[in-house]
N, C-alpha and C positions, 0 to 999 in steps of 0.2 A: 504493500500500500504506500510507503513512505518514499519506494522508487515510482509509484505513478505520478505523487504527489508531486516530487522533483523534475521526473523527466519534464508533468506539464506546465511547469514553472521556467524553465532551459528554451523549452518551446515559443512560451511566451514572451518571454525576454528577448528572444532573437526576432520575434516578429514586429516587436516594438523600435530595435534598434536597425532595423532592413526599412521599415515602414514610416520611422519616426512618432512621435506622440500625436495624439490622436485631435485632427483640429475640430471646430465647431462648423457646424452645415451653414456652408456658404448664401446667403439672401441673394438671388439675381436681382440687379441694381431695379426699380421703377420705369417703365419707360417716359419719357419725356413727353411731357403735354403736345398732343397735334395740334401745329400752326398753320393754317391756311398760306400764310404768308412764304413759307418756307417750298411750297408743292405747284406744280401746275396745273393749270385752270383750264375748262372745255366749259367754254359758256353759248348759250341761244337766248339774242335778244330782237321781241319784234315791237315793233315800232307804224305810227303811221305820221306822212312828214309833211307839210303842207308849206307852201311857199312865202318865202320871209323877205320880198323883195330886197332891194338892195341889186339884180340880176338887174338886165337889161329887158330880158324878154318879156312881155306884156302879158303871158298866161299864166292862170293860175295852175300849177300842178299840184299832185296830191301821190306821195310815194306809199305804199305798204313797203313796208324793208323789212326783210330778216337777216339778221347776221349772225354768224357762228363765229367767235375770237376765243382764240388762243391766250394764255396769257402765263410768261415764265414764273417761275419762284424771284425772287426781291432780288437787287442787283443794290441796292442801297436802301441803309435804314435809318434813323436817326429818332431818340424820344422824345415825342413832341405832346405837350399837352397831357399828361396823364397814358399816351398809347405810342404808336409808332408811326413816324410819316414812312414810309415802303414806296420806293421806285420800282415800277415793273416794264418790261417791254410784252407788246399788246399785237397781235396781228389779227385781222378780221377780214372773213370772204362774206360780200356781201350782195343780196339776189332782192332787187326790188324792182315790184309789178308796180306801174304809173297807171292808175288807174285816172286820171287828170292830165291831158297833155296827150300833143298829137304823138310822141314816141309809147312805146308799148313796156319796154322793160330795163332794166340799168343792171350790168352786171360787173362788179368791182372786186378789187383788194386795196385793203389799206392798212399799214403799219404805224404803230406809233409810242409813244410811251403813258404809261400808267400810276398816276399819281395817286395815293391811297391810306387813307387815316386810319388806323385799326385801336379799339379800344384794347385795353390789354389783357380783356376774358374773351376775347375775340368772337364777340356775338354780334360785333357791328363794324362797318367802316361805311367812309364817304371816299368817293374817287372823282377824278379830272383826268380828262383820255383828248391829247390830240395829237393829231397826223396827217397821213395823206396817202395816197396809190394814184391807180389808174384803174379803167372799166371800158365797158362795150355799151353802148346800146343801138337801136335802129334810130336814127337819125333823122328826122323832115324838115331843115331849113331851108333845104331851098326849094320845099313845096307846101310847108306852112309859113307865116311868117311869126315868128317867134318860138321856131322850133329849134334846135340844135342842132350846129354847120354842121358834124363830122358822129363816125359811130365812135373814134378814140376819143377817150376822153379823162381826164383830171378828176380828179378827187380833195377835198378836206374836210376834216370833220372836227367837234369836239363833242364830247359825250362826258355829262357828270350825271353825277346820282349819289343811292344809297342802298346797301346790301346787308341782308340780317342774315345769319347762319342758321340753317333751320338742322342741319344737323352735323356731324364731324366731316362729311365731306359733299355736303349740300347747301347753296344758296339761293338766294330769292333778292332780286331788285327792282330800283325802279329810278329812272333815271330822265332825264333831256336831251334829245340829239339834234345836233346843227350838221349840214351836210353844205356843201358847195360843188356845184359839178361844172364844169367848163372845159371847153380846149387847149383854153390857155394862149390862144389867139393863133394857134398852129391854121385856120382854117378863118376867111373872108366874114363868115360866119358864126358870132359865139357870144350868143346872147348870157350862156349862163343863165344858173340858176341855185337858189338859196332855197332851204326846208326845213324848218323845225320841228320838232314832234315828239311826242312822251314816247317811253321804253319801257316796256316789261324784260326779267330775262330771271333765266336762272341759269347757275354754274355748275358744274361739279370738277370740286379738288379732287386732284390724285398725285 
């Protein structure tokens, strides 16, 4: 008995000094709170845009837009106010039926950057989005008068609003779109034309 005792006391000893003393069970660390700010965004926002003179052209148009924009994770951040101001870069393809105006339909892209207040339980932000591209549409200037010289065409926009988080990787907005469409004088023809109009949209972070 007093050699099993032994042996399994030699046994455990060497187990202890191969293995070392015995540590405490390791916690894997919290994961860190999901920030919207940090991921990129796949947003749909439609809009209806109505004409803000300041153009040349003498008609009133009336756009339905929708737009699908991209938007990266933050390139710059700074604490402002209690949250964070976040710079983002913003790209949008955008497909609007003219339901107003002798052309039929405006089909564009426009890039730009994204400026963006985030509180810091991040259930809210406000943003300011402007930029510019190019697009298509069918063209009647020089068979309406007050229609658009050429089917190429310019773009600008600004787009502000505001966005609630309805959940860790879903949002809901609502916003202002200004739109300016022109040639840019490439064409005899180029009445241009201005459009404003509310935005619905929603995002989803990934």
């Amino acid at each position: 008995m007093k050699f099993a005792f032994t042996l399994a006391a030699i046994l455990m000893c060497h187990t202890v000094i191969i293995a070392g003393p015995l540590q405490p069970a390791q916690v894997a660390p919290a994961p860190a709170p999901y920030d919207p700010v940090d991921h990129w965004e796949l947003g749909f926002d439609t809009s209806a845009l109505w004409s803000a003179g300041g153009g040349a052209s003498p008609l009133d148009y009336v756009f339905l837009s929708q737009m699908v924009t991209v938007r990266s994770p933050y390139v710059f951040k700074v604490s402002v106010a209690g949250g964070d101001l976040v710079m983002r870069h913003r790209l949008t393809l955008l497909g609007e039926a003219i339901v107003e105006g002798p052309e039929s339909y405006f089909l564009g892209v426009a890039a730009g950057g994204s400026l963006e207040w985030w509180n810091t339980p991040r259930t809210f932000s406000l943003f300011l989005s402007a930029g510019g591209g190019v697009g298509w549409m069918d063209s009647t200037g020089y068979e309406i008068e007050g229609g658009q010289g050429q089917d190429f065409n310019l773009n600008w926009y600004v787009h502000s609003g505001a966005r609630w988080m309805m959940s860790e990787q879903l949002s809901a907005s609502i916003g202002v779109y200004f739109q300016h469409i022109s040639n840019g004088g490439a064409d005899d023809i180029n009445p241009g034309v201005n459009a404003v109009g509310p935005t619905l949209g929603l995002t989803w972070h990934y």
